[in-house]
N, C-alpha and C positions, 0 to 999 in steps of 0.2 A: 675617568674615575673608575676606581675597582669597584664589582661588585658585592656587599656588602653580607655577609654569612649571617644566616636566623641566628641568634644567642637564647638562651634560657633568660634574662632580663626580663624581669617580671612590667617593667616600662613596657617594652618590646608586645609581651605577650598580652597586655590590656590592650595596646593600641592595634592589634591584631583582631583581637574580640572584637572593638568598635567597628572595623573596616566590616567586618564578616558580616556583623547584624545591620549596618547598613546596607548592604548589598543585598540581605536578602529579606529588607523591609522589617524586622525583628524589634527595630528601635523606637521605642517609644517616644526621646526626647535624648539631650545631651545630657539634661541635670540626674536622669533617674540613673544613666549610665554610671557617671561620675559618682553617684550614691554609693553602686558598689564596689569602690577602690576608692574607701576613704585616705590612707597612705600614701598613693598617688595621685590625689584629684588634680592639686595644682599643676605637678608637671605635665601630667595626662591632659589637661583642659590646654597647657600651651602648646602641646604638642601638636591636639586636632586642628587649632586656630591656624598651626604653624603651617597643618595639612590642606587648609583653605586656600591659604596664601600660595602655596606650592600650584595648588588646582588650578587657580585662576589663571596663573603666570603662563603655563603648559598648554592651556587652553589655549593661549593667546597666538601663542608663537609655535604650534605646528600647522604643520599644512595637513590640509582633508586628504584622510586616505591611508597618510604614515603611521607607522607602526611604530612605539616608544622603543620596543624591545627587540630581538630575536632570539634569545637564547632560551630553551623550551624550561629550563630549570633555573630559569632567576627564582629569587626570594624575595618575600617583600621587605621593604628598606625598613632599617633600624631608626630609632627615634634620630640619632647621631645625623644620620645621614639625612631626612625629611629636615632637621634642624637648619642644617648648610643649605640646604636647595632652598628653602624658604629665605633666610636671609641674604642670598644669593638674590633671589629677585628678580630674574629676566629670564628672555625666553631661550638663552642659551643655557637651560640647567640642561643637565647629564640626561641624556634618554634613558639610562638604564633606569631612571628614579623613575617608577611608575606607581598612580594610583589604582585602587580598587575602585568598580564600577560607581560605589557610590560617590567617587569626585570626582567624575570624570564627564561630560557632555555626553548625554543617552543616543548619539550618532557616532560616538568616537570609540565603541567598543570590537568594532570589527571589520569587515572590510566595506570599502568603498563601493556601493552596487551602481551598474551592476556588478559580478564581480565572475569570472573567469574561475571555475573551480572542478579545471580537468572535463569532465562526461556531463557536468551539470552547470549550470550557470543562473549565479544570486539575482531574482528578477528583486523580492522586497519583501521587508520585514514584516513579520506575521505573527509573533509572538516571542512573549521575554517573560524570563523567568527568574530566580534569583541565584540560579547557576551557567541553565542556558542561552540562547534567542536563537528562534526559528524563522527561516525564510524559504517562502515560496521559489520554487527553482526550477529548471527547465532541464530536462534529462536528453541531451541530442541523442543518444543512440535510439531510444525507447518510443523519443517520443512523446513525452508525459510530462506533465506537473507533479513533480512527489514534492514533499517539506525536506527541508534540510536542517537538523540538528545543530546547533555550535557550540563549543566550552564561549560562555559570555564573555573572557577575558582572553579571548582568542590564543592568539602563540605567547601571552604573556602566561597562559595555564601552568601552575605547578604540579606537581607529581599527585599531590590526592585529589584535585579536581581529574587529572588528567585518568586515575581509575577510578574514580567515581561514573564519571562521564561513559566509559566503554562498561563496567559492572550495568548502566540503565540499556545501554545498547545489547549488549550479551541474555539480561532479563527480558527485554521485548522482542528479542530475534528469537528467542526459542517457542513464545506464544504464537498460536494460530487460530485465532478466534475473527468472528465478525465485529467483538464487540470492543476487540485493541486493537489500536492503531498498528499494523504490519511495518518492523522494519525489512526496507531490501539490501545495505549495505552500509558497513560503514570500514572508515579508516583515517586518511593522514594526507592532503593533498596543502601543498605550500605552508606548511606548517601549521596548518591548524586540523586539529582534530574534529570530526564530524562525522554525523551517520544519517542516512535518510531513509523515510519512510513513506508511506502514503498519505497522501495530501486531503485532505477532507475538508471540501468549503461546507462552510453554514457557519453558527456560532456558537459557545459552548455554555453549560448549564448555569454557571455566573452568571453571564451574562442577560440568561433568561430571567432571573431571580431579580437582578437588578430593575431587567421591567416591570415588574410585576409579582403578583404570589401567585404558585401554579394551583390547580384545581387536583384536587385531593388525590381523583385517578391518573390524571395526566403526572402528577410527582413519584406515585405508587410506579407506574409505570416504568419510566426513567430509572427509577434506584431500582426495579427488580432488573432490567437490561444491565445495567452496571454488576446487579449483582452475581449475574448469570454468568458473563466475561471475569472477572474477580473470583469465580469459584473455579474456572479453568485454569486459572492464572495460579492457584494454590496446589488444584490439580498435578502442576508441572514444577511445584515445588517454588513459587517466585512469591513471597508479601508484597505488597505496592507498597505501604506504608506511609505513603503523603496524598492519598485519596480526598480530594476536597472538588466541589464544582467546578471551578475555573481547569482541571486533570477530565472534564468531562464536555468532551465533545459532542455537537449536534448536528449530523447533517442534515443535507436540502431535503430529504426522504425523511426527517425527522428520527432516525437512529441513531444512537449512545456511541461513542469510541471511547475507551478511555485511554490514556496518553500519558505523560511522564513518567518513568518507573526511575528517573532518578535516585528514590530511594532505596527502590526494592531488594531485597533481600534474596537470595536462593539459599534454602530451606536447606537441601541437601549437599551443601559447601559453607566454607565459613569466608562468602562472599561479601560481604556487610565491610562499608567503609570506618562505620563507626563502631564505637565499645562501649560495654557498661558504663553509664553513666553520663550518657551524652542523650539530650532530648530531641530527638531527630524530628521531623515532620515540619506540618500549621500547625502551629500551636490550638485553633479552633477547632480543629477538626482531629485532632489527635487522640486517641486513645490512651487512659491515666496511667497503665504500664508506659508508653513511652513517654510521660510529661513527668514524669519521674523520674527518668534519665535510665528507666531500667529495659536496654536496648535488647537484652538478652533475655527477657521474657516476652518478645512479642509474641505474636503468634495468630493465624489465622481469624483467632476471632476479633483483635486490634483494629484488623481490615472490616469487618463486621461493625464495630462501633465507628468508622469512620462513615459505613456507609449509611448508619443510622442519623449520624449527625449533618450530612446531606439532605437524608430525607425533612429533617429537621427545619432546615434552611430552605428548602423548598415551599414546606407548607406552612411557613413564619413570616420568610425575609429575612432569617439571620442564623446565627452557628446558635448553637447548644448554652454555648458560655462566653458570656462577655466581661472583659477588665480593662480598667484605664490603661496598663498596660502588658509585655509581654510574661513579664515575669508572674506578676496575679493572676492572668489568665491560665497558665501551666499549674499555678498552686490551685486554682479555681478546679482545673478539671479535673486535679486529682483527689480534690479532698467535699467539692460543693457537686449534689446532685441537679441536673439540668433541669430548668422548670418544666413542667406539663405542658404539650402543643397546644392544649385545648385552653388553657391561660391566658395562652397569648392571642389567638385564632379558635371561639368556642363552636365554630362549624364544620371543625375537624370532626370526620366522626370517633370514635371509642378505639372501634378496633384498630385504626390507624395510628392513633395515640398510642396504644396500648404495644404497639411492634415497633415504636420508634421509643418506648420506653425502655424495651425488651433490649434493643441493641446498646441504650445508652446505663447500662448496666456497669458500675465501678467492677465487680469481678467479673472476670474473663469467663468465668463457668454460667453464671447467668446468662449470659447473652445466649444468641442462637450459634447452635455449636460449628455451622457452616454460613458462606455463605450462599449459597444453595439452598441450605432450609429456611433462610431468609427470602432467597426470591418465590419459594412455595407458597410462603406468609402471605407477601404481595398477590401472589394469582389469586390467591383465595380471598382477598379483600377485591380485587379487581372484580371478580366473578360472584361478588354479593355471598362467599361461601364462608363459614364459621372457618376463625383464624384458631389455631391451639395455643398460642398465648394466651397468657389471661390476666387481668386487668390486676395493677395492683390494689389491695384492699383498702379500706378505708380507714383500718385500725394503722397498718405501714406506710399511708400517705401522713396520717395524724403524728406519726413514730420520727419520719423527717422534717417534720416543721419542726415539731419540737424538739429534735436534736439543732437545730439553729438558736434558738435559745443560749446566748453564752454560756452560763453555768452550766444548762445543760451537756452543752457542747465539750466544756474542758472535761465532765465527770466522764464523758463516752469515748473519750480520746478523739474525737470530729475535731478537723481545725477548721472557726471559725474565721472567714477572712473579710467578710462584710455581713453586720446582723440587721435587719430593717429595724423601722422606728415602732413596728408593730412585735416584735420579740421583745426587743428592750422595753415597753412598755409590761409585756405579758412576765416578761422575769421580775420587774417589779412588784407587779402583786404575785407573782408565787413566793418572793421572799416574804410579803406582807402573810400570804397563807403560812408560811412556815412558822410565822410568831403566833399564828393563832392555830395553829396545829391539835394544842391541848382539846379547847372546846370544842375545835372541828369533829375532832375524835369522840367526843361523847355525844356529840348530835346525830353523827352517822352513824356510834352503835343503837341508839334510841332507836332514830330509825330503818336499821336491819333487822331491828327485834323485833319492832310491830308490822313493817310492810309486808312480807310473803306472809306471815298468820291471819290475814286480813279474810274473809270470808266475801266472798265477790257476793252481788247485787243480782245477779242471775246467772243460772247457774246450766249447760247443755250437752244434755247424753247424747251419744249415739248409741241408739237399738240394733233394730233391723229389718227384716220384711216383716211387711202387715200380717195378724196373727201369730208372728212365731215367737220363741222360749227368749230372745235377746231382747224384743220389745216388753214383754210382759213385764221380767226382770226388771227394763228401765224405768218401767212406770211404777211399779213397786217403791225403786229406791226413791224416784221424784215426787212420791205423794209422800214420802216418809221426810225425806228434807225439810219440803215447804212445810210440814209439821210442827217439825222441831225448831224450823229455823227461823223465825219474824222475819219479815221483811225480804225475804230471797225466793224469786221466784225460778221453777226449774223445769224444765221439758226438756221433752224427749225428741228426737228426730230420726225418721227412719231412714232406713238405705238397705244397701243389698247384702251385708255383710263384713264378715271381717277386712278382706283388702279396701273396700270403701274406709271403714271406722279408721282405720289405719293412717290412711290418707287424711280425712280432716282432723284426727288428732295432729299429725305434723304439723298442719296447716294453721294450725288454733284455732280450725273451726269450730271446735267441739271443747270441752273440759276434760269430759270423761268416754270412753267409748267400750265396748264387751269387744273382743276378740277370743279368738280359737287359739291354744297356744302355739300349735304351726303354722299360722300366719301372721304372725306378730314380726315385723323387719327388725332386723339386727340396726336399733337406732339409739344413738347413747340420749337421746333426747327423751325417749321412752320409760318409764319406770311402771314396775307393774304393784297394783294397789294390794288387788287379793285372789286366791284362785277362789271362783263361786262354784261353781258346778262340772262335773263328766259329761261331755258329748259322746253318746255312744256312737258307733257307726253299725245301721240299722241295713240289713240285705232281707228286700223282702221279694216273695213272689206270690203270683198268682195261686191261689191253692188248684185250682182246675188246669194248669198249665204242665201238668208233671215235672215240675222241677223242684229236686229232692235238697240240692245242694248248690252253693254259689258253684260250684266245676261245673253245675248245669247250664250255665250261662254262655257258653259257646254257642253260638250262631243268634242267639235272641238278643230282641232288644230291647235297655237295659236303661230306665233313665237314673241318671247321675248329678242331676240338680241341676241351678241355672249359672251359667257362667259370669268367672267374678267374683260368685260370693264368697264363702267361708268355705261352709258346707261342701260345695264341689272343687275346692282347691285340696279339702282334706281327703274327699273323695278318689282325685288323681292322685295323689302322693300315695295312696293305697294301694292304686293302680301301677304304680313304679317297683315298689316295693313287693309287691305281690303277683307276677309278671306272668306266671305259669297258671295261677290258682283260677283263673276269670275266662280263660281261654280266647275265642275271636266274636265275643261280644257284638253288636251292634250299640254303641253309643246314640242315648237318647239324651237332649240336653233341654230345660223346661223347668217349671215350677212344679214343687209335688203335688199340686192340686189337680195335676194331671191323672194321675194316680187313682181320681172321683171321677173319673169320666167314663162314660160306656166304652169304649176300647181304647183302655190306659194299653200302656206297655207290658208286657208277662214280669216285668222282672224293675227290682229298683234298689240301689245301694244311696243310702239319706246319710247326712251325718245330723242331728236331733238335739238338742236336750232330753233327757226324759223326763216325762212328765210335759212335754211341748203337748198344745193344741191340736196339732198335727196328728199325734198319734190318737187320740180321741176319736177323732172326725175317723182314720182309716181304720180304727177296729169298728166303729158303729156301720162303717160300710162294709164290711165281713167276707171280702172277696178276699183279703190278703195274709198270707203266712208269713213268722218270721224263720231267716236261714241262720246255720252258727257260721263264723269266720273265726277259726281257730287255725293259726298256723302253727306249722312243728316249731318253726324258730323264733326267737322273741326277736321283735320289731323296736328298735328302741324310740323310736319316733310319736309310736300309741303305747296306750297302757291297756295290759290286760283287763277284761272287764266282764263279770258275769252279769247278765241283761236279764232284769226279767221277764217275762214274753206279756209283754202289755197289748199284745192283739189278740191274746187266746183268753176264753170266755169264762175260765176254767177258776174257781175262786180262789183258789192256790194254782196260779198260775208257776211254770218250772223255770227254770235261771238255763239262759241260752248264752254259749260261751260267745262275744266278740272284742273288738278293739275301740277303744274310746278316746277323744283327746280331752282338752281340757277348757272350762268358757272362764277367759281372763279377763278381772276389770283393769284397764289400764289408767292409766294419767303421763303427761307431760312430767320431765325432771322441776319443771319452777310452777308449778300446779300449788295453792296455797294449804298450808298446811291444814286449816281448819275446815276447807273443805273436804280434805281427805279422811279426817275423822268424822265428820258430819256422814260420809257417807259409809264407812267402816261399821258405826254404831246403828245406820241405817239395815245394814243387812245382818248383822250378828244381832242382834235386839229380838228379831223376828224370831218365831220359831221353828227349829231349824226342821227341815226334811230327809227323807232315805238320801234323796239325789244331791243335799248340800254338801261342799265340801266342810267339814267341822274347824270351828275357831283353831281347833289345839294341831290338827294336820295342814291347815293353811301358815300358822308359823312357823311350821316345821319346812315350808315349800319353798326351793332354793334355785329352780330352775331360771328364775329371771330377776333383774335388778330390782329390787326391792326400794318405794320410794319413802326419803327420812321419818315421815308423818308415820306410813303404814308402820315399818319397825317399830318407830316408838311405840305404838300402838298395840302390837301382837306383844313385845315383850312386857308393857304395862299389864295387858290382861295375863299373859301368865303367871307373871309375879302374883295376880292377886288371889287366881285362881291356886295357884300353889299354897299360898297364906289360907286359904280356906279350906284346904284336906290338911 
């Protein structure tokens, strides 16, 4: 009987597909096959049956060892032909008719062992694949035990196994790593093609899985070794592309090989067997570029989500994504995000979770951009060390459930392919909210109107150090509250200063807090209330010390306040700014109370309020003079300030030129509104002094974000004050 020529026959070309996905376990079932070739189901379903009957017959009636075929370029037979051989019936059908692996008896695919194969010889099978099967062999020249390669359908091979087969040989002979399998040779010995490599007893990461779930580091492990060889492998320009456990070897030494490059790609050739539009790999372990048939986008980070979806399986007991069958599963991983490890296994820690979340990223740009910076991730989780991913949020894990949500799902273009009974119930009542939308809508502006105006129950400033100008102020405004306010009680709480107040304001330790306007962090959660007063910056010395001028200040020492606070942050920033003026200083660091002491320092630059306690106490102690700090150039950081000499005795005391910042009441952005006027009316009520800053300059003051309340506020008193001139 002649050999029978492939046709275009679209018959032809279904029962082709069946063979193929048989072979390499793809198949779900016969009905789901048959599903898709409604057209041809009937003759398609006689054909397979026909192909049963042919199997069993052939089985029957050869002898162990023979070979169906020899000619390296048969095709596989037409329906026509599988037709006759079936109703034909005995074991004299045509040897040229041969099956594909999947009807064939799993000992009848290749040769008889042992088997005689030139320099090597077939000791026993070691593994099968849904292309290959490998056998352990015996190398007489060498010596050795290496593995031996085989096309599974041995000399029946056609032309694209037969360069598929040498494309995984040519991609693993050019790597040189510890952590791939090394091939030594391959080629063509009695007709069949083969290549051998290094043989490596133990057994591979499947099969670890299958005993058992590995220990978090023991997993981490594994996948950074994998990841290590896979980043050389990319190095030399090769993708693996079908990366899945059972491709991961373990030796007796407990080291990683990895192994089939069947698919692999070289990067810098257009060596790839397949084209757009063909879904190559496991389908479990695939990456959603390939399960989308888009073969010409893979690209190094593919190999990356593959290896995340191992780690996955590792620290679970299963792939990423599961469907009943092959085709949902491909839809599943391009369009459904993999649940969280910690869902499934809640003793996974975070960051582990968090870097196998990181790999299993639908966009390619997401993931980790090597895999190399992936095996870094793993060292640093291995060695307890902070990983640089970072956990998704909680508003984007809430963001994917509810694009599960059908409706949701169709309005975001997500295709839903399975919704739980806990969506479909929640899209139920969100259509029931949608009918009550109206009222919803007037009970929520209700209450947006009254909840931030609410005036809190207690109410807590931050000051500052004991006796100074920030505490005094606080207590001020907190006797004036609880005045006005029933029912709200309000304290003060001290600290060192503005970078403290800073801090529990973030923190919500605090309501309200005074700050320096140069230490106030650039924080949009911040809004500033009002400016209350000028910090001058005070340079004073010893009057018996001969120093005329802060340029006197070279080689003396010079205290600068206490570390931390306000006061000597603005103090330094002075110091930067002003680099020549101060000379080589001794730096004293302290409270100004040092200042009162029998031998204070010669010399001291303060940042103050005026009118602080502070200055009181060192003019009544009468050792100290004030210096001017007048630079040529304006400093746009301070404002110019003429000081009046509040330590000379002189009843018209004279205005000494220096630089001042500014003491700001801050608040939080969601700080209540009514508090913020409570405490606006608190300090503008009073009567104002030289050192306040005035109502009408405070709403003119644009250096910091301004919070909603305060606005209202200044522009309400202007308006009124303007109606009154």
């Amino acid at each position: 009987m002649s050999k029978s020529p492939r046709t275009n026959n679209p018959l032809d070309e279904a029962f082709a597909d069946y063979l193929r996905m048989c072979d390499t376990g793809e198949l779900g079932s016969r009905e789901d096959f048959l599903k898709l070739f409604p057209d041809l189901a009937d003759d398609l379903k006689e054909l397979i049956e026909a192909a049963d009957i042919l199997d069993q017959v052939t089985l029957r009636g050869r002898a162990p060892g023979t070979s169906s075929a020899v000619d390296l370029r048969i095709q596989l037979p037409n329906a026509e032909t599988i037709r006759l051989a079936a109703a034909k019936g005995d074991s004299d059908a045509d040897p040229d008719i041969t099956l594909p692996m999947a009807h064939r008896a799993a000992n009848d695919h290749g040769p008889r062992l042992p088997y005689d194969l030139g320099d090597y010889i077939l000791l026993e099978e070691i593994g099968r694949g849904g292309m290959g099967v490998v056998y352990l062999a015996k190398q007489h020249e060498l010596d050795r035990h290496v593995a031996i390669k085989m096309i599974r359908s041995g000399i029946l091979a056609d032309e694209s196994e037969v360069r598929r087969f040498y494309i995984e040989a040519q991609a693993a002979a050019r790597l040189r790593h510890r952590g791939i399998v090394g091939v030594h040779q391959f080629g063509r010995r009695a007709g069949h093609h083969f290549f051998s490599m290094e043989y490596i007893p133990g057994t591979d990461l499947q099969k670890k899985i299958n005993c058992g779930l590995l220990a978090p580091k023991e997993a981490a492990r594994y996948v950074r070794d994998v990841a290590r060889a896979i980043h050389h492998a990319h190095q030399k320009d090769v993708l693996h592309r079908d990366l899945k456990p059972a491709n991961v070897l373990i030796d007796e030494y407990d080291q990683v090989h990895v192994t089939d490059f069947g698919l692999a790609k070289q990067m810098d050739s257009d060596s790839s067997v397949t084209g757009s539009g063909a879904a190559i790999g496991t389908p479990h372990y695939m990456a959603p570029e390939q399960a989308g048939g888009h073969s010409d986008r893979v690209c190094t980070e593919s190999d990356v989500y593959a290896l995340g979806a191992i780690l996955f399986a590792c620290l679970t007991g299963r792939p990423p994504i599961l469907a009943d069958t092959v085709v949902q599963t491909l839809l599943q991983v391009v369009h459904q995000p993999a649940p969280p490890v910690r869902s499934l296994r809640s003793e996974v820690p975070v960051d582990l979770e968090t870097i196998v979340a990181k790999c299993l990223e639908k966009n390619p740009a997401k993931r980790y951009g090597s895999a190399e910076k992936l095996a870094d991730e793993l060292d640093a989780f291995i060695e307890d060390r902070h990983i640089e991913a970072r956990p998704r949020s909680q508003i984007l894990k809430a963001w994917h459930w509810f694009e599960g949500v059908p409706i949701v799902g169709a309005l975001t273009g997500r295709r839903i392919l399975h919704s739980s009974s806990t969506h479909r119930r929640f899209q139920a009542a969100m259509l029931l909210g949608l009918l009550l939308t109206p009222l919803l809508a007037v009970l929520l502006h209700i209450g947006i109107q009254h909840w931030p105006d609410a005036m809190p129950s207690s109410v807590l400033i931050a000051g500052g150090v004991e006796g100074g100008r920030y505490n005094e102020v606080s207590n001020l405004l907190s006797q004036h509250i609880e005045q006005n306010q029933p029912g709200v009680t309000c304290k003060v709480m001290k600290s060192l200063g503005s970078e403290q107040n800073s801090e529990l304001l973030l923190d919500a330790d605090v309501d309200l807090a005074l700050m320096q306007a140069i230490s106030i962090p650039a924080d949009e959660r911040l809004t500033h209330v009002a400016p209350l007063y000028y910090e001058p910056i005070y340079a004073l010395a010893l009057k018996d010390s001969g120093i005329e001028s802060i340029e006197d200040f070279d080689g003396r020492k010079v205290l600068l306040g206490t570390p931390g606070s306000g006061s000597r942050a603005c103090v330094d920033l002075l110091l930067t700014v002003l680099p020549n003026s101060f000379g080589n200083m001794i730096k004293v660091s302290g409270n100004w109370t040092q200042l009162l002491s029998p031998n204070p320092p010669e010399a001291a630059i303060l940042c103050v309020g005026q009118g602080s306690p502070i200055l009181t106490q060192l003019k009544d102690d009468g050792r100290w003079r004030l210096l001017q700090i007048n630079p040529k150039k304006a400093i746009h950081v301070f404002d110019r300030y003429p000081l009046r000499d509040e330590l000379s005795n002189n009843p018209k005391p004279s205005a000494i030129q220096t630089l001042a910042t500014t003491a700001i009441l801050m608040a939080r952005q969601d700080t209540s509104d009514e508090l913020i006027t409570a405490v606006l009316n608190a300090w503008y009520q009073q009567t104002e002094s030289g050192s306040r800053i005035s109502l009408k300059d405070a709403s003119q003051w644009t250096e910091l974000r301004l919070h909603p309340a305060a606005e209202k506020y200044f522009k309400t008193r202007t308006q009124n004050r303007n109606a009154e001139n």
